[in-house]
KEBAVO-971862 format. One record per residue (C-alpha): x, y, z; residue in one letter; residue number from 1. Coordinates in Angstrom, 1 decimal, decimal comma, padded with zeros to 4 digits. Last residue first. Example, Ala and Ser with C-alpha at 12.3 -4.5 7.8 and 13.67 -1.06 7.14 Angstrom:
KEBAVO-971862
c1:013,7; c2:-001,1; c3:007,1; code:S; pos:2
c1:012,3; c2:-004,5; c3:007,8; code:A; pos:1
end
This chain:
KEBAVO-971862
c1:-033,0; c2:030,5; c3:-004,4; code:X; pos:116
c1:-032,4; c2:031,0; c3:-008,0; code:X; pos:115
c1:-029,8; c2:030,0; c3:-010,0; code:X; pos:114
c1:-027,0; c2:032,2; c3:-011,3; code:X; pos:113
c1:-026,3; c2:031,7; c3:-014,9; code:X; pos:112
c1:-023,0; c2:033,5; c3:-015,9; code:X; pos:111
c1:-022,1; c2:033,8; c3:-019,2; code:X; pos:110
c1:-018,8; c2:035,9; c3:-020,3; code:X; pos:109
c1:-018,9; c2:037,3; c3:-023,9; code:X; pos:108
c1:-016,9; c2:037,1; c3:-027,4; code:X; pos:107
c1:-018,0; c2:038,5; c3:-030,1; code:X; pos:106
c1:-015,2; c2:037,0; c3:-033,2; code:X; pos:105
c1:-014,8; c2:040,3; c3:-035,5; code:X; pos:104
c1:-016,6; c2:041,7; c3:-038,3; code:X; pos:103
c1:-019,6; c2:043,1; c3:-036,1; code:X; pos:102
c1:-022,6; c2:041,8; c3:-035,7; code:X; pos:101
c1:-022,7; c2:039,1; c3:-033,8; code:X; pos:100
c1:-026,3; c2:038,5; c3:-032,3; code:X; pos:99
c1:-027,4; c2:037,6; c3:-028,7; code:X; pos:98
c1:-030,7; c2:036,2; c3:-027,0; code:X; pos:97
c1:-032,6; c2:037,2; c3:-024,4; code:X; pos:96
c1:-035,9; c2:035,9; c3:-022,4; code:X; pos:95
c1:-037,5; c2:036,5; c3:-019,0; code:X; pos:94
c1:-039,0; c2:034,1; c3:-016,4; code:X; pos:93
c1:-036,1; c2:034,6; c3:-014,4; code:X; pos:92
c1:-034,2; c2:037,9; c3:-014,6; code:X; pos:91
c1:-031,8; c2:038,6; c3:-017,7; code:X; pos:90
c1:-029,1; c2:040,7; c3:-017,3; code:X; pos:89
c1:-026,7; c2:042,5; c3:-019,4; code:X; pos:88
c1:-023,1; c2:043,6; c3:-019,1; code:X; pos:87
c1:-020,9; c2:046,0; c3:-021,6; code:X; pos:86
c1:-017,2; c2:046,5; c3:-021,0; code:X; pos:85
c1:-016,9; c2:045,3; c3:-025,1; code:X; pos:84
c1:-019,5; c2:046,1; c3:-026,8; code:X; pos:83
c1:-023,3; c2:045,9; c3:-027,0; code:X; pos:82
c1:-026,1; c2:047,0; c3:-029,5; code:X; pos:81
c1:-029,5; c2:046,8; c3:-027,9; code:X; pos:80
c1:-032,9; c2:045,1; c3:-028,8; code:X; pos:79
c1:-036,0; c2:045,0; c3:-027,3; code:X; pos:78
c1:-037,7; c2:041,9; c3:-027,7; code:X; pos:77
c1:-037,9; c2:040,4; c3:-024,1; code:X; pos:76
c1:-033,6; c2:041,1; c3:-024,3; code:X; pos:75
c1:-032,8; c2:040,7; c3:-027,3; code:X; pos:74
c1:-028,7; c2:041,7; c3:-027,5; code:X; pos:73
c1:-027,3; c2:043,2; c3:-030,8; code:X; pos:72
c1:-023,5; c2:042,1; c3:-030,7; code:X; pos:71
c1:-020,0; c2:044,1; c3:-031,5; code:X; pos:70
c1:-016,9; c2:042,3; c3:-030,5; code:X; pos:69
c1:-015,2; c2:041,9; c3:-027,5; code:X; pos:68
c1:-015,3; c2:040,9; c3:-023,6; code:X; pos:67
c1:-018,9; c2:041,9; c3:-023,4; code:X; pos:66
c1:-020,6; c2:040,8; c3:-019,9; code:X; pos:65
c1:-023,3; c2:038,0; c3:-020,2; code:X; pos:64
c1:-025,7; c2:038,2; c3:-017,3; code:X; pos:63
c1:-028,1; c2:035,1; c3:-016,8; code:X; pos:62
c1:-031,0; c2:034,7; c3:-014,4; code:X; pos:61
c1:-032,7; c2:031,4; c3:-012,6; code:X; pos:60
c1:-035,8; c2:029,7; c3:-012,1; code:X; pos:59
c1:-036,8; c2:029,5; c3:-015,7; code:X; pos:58
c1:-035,0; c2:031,3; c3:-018,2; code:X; pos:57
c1:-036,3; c2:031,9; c3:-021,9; code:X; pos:56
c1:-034,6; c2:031,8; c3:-025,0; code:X; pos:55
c1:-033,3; c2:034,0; c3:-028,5; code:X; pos:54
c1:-031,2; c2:032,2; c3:-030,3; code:X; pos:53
c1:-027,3; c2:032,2; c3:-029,6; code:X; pos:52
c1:-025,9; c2:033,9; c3:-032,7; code:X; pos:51
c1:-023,2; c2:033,9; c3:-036,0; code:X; pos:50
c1:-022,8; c2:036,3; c3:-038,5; code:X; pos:49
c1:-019,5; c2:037,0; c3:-037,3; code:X; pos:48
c1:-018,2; c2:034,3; c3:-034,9; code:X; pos:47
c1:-019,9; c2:033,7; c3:-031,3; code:X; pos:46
c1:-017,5; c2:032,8; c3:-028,8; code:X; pos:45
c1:-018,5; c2:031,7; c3:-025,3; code:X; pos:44
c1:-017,0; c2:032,1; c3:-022,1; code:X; pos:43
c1:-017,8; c2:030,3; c3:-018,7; code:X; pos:42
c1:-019,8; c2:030,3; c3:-015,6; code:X; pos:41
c1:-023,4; c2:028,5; c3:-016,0; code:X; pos:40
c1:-025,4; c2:026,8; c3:-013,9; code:X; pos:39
c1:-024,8; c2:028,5; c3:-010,4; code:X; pos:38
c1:-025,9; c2:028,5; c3:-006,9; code:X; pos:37
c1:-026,0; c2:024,7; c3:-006,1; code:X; pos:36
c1:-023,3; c2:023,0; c3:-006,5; code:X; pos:35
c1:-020,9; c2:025,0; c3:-008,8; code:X; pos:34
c1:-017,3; c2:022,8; c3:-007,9; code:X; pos:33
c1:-019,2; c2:020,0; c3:-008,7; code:X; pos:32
c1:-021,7; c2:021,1; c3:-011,1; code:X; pos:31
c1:-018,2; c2:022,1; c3:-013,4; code:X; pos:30
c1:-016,7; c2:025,2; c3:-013,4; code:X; pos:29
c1:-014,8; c2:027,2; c3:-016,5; code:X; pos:28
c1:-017,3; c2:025,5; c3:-019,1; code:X; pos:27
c1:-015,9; c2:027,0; c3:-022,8; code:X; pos:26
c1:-018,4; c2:027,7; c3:-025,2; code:X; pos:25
c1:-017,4; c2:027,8; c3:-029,2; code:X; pos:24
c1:-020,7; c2:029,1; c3:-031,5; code:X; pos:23
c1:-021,6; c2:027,6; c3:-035,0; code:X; pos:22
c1:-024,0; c2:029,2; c3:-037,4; code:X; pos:21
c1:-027,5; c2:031,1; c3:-036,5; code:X; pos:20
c1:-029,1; c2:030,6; c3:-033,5; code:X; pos:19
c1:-032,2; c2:027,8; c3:-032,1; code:X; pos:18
c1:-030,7; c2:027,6; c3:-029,0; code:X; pos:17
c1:-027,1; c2:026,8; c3:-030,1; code:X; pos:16
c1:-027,2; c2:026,6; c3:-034,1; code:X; pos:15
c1:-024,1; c2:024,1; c3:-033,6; code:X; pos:14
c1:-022,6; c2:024,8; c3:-030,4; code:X; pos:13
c1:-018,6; c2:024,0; c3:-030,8; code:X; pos:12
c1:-016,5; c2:023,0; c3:-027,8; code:X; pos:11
c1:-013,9; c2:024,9; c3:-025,9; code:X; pos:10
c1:-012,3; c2:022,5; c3:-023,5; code:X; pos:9
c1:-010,5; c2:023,5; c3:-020,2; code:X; pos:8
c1:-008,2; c2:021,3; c3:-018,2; code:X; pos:7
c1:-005,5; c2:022,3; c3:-020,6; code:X; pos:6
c1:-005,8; c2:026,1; c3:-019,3; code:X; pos:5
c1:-005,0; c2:024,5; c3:-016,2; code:X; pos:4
c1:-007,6; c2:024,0; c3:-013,3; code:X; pos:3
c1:-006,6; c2:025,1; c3:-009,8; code:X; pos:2
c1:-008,7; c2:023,8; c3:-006,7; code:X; pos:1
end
């Protein structure tokens, strides 16, 4: 399989997950190619003063690694500043959320990996 950059569509996430401002997530896999071991594998870009709202996962875990920017990362309520080269995780049944704020776009790597 080989997708072109074409293939791929960055669409807008208005107040995604209860956040402040508009977000951009790109879908690199679909279900199809994904089955059943993974939810999420993409990118999304959160602007400044933009943010996916804090949420829980059930029955699976997400890790976002920093590709660039400046974010503060919730993860169960403590909070971190991350950068680029920076990965978190978030186990099943616990809650995160992420925060732009630095002056440039914060863009991460999502992957939801579901559990078995």
């Amino acid at each position: 399989m080989y997708l072109k950059k074409e293939d791929v569509i960055m669409e807008p996430v208005v107040n995604a997950r209860g956040g402040k401002g508009t977000i951009y997530k790109t879908c690199y896999l679909t279900k199809t190619e994904m089955k059943d071991s993974c939810r999420l594998f993409g990118k999304i870009v959160i602007p400044p003063e933009c943010s996916f709202g804090y949420h829980v996962h059930e029955n699976e875990g997400e890790a976002y690694h920093i590709l660039s920017g400046k974010g503060l990362y919730d993860d169960n309520g403590t909070k971190y500043e991350v950068e680029a080269g920076d990965t978190t995780y978030t186990l099943s049944g616990q809650g995160h959320g992420i925060e732009n704020i630095g002056n440039e776009d914060l863009v991460i790597i999502p992957l939801i990996l579901l559990d078995k």
